[in-house]
N, C-alpha and C positions, 0 to 999 in steps of 0.2 A: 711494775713493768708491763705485763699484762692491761692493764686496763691502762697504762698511756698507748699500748701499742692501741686498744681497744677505740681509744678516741680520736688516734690518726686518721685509724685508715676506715671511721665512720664518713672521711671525706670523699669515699668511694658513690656516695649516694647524689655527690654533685656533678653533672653532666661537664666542671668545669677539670675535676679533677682526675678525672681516668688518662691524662698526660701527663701527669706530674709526678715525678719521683717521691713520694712521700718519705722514706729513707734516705736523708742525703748522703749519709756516713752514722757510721760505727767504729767504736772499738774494742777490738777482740785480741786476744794474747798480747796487751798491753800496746798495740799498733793500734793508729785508727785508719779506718778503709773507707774511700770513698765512692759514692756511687755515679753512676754518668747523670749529664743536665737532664731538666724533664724533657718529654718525647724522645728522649736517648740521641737529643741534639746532636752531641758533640763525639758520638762514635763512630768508627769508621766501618766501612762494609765488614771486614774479614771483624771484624767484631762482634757484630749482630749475625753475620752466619755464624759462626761460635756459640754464642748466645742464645739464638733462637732453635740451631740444631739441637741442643741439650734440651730446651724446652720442649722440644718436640720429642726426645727420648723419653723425658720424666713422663709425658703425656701417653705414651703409650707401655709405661711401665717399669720402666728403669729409676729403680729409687735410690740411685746415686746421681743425675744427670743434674739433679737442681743444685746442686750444691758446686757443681761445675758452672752450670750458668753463673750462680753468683760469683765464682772465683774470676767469670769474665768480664763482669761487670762493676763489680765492689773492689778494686784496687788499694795498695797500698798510697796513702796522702806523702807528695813528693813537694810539693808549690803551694805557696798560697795563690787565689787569684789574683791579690794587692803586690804581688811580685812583679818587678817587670820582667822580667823572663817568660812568664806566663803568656801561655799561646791556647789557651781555652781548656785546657784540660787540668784541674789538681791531681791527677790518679801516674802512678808509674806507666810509661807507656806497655801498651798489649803484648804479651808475648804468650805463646802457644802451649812454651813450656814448663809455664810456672803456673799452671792450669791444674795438675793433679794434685800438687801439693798444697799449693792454697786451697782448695776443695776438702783434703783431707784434716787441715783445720778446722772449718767452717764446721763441719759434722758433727762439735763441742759445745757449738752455739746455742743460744734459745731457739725452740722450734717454735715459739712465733713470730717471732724473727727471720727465721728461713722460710716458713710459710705466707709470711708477709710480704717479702721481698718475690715471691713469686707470687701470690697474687695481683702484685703491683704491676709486673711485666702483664701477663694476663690483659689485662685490662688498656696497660700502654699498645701491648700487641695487636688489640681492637681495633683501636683509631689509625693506628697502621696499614690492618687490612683492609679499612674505607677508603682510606687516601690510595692506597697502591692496589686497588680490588682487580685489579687482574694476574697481581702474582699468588693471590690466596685463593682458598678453594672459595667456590659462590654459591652463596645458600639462595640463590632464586635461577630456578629452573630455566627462565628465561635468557639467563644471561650468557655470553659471547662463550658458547660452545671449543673455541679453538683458542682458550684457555686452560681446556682442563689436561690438555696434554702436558703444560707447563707444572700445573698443580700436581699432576699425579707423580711427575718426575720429581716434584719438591717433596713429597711424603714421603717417596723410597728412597730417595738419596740428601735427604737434607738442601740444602744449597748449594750444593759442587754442581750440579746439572744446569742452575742458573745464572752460578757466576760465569760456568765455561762458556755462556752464549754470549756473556756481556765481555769476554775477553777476546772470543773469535782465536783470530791464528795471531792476533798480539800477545806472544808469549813474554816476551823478552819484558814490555811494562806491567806483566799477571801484580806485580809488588805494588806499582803504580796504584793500579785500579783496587787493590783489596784494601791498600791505604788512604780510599777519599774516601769523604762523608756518607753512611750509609744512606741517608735521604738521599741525596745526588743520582746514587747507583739503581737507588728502588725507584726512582723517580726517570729516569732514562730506562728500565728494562720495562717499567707497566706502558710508558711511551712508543714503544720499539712493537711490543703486544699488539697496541691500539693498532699502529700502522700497518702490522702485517695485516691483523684483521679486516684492515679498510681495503688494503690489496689483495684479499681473497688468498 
């Protein structure tokens, strides 16, 4: 098992595959889980804030928060995609609540397995922060200044501080907006960025 996981994720060395879910699915306590499309296509915003807040907890020390990411991500298999019912997703839809106890599963797993699956994000997280570089922090000194106020609010608070700017005083659709496509939302708030920036 070890040396298939070994010869996966040597795909890491291809500039093609740092998008690509190498993990489609697994199964674990005789369920199989599946994971989101590659570059995490097919999730929605309030899913990757989930996701990538945890990520951001394991990263600074919390050695329970990965095992959460994955509970956000590695779903339980509901549809095939040859179904017609199928509307882009096989995984049970997101729910917030079935977060701690899927996680406390997970904790039984191969730990190169859990380790894999978070290096995978790692790495999909990358190509994220070129495409959307003004929601992440910027490693060139030169770069648009009146972004780091954005950035600094995303380390202390996760993404609560970024979602409330992309909701404004439209409370009443907050469901709306956490349930469209996470590109969509990242790709309208680095936009929104750029524009104040242009407007001083």
């Amino acid at each position: 098992e070890r040396y298939e996981l070994g010869k996966l994720f040597e795909k890491f060395a291809s500039e093609d595959g740092y998008s690509n879910v190498l993990i489609k699915n697994f199964v674990h306590d005789e369920c199989r889980f599946d994971g989101p499309d590659d570059n995490l296509a097919n999730i929605t915003f309030l899913e990757f804030v989930f996701a990538d807040s945890y990520f951001m907890q394991h990263s600074m020390g919390d050695p329970e928060a990965k095992y959460k990411m994955m509970a956000v991500l590695y779903r339980r298999h509901v549809i095939d995609s040859s179904d017609e019912d199928y509307e882009g997703d096989t995984r049970e839809p997101f729910s917030e609540h079935r977060i701690g106890k899927r996680a406390e599963s997970f904790k039984s797993m191969n730990s190169a397995y859990v380790n894999g699956i978070l290096m995978n994000y790692l790495n999909i997280r990358k190509t994220i922060e070129q495409r959307y570089y003004l929601l992440f922090p910027q490693k060139d000194e030169d770069a648009a200044e009146k972004a780091n106020e954005v950035n600094k609010n995303q380390k202390c608070n996760g993404w609560s501080v970024t979602f409330k700017k992309f909701v404004d005083d439209d409370l009443i659709n907050e469901d709306k907006y956490a349930s469209m496509n996470a590109h969509r939302v990242l790709e309208v708030l680095n936009e929104r960025i750029k524009e104040n920036m242009k407007n001083g």
